[in-house]
N, C-alpha and C positions, 0 to 999 in steps of 0.2 A: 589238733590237726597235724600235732607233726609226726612223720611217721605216715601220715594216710596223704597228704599232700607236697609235703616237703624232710628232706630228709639231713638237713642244714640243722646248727641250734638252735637258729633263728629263724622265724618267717620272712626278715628282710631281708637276707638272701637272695628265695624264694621271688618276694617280689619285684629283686632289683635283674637278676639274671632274666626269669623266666617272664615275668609281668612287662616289663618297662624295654629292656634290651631286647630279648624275646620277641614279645609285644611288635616293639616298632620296627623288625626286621620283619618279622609274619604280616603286618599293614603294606609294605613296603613293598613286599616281595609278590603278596596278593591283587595290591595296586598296579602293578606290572604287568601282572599278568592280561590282567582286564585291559588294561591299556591299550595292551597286544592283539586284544580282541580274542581271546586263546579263551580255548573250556575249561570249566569249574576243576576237571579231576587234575589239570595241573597242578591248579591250586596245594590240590593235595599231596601231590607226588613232591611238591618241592618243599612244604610245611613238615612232611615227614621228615626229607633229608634237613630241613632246618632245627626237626627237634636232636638231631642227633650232635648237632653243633651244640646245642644248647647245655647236652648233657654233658659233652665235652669241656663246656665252660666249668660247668659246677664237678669237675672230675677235677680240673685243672691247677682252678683256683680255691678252690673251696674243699676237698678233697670226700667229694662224693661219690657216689659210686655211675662207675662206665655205663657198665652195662646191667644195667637193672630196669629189667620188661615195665615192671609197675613205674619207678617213675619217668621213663621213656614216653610210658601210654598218659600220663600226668600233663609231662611239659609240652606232648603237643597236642594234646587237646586244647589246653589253653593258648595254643598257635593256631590253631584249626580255628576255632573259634573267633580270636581276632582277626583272622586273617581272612575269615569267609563276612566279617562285619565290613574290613576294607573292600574286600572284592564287590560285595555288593553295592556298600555307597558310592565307590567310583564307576561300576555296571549302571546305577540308577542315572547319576550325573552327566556321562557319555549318552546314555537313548536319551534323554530331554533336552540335551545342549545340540548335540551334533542331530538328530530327526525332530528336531521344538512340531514342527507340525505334524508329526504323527504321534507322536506322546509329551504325558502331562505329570510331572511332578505329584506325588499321593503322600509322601515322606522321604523320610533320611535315606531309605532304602529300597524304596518302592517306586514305582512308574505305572501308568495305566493309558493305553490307546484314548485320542481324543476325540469325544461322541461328535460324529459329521450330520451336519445340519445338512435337510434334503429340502434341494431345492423346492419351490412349488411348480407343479403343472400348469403348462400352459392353459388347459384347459379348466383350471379349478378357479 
């Protein structure tokens, strides 16, 4: 894998910068966002600028390379990634806590309108 994912001599590197730091800065910054009530391509536009910090890290201390398209397109998809799994758990969290009576809990991620019970007619 190394070489197609990571360009360190190690994998732990790899999963301390981009995975774990990375990682909880992409949750972090995606949870924000939603918070804010703000749209998805945020999300993206700031995961980008966050993957360039990231490359920065692994420039810095680890002495990786700057500017290199492939693992640029690397570290933030695995930003992208976490960070669109945060936006969405806290997306789900927010419609069933703050609207509980127009939506209902499905999963970690998901939400779904709550079927309304029709009255009966008077005349039935």
């Amino acid at each position: 894998m190394q070489g197609i994912l990571y360009e360190e001599s190690t994998v732990w590197l790899f999963l301390l910068v981009t995975v774990v730091m990375g990682g909880w800065a992409a949750w972090m910054t995606a949870r924000g966002i939603a918070l804010g009530w703000r749209p998805y391509w945020q999300v993206v536009l700031a995961l980008g600028l966050l993957g360039l910090a990231v490359r920065f890290i692994h420039f810095a201390l680890f002495e990786g390379t700057m500017l290199s398209p492939h693992y640029y397109l690397v570290d933030t998809l695995v930003l992208l990634l976490i960070g669109s799994v945060g936006y969405r758990a806290t997306r789900a969290r927010q419609m069933t806590t703050q609207y509980r009576w127009l939506y209902e809990r499905t999963g970690p991620l998901t939400w779904r309108e709550k079927p309304w019970r029709e009255k009966p007619s008077a005349g039935a």
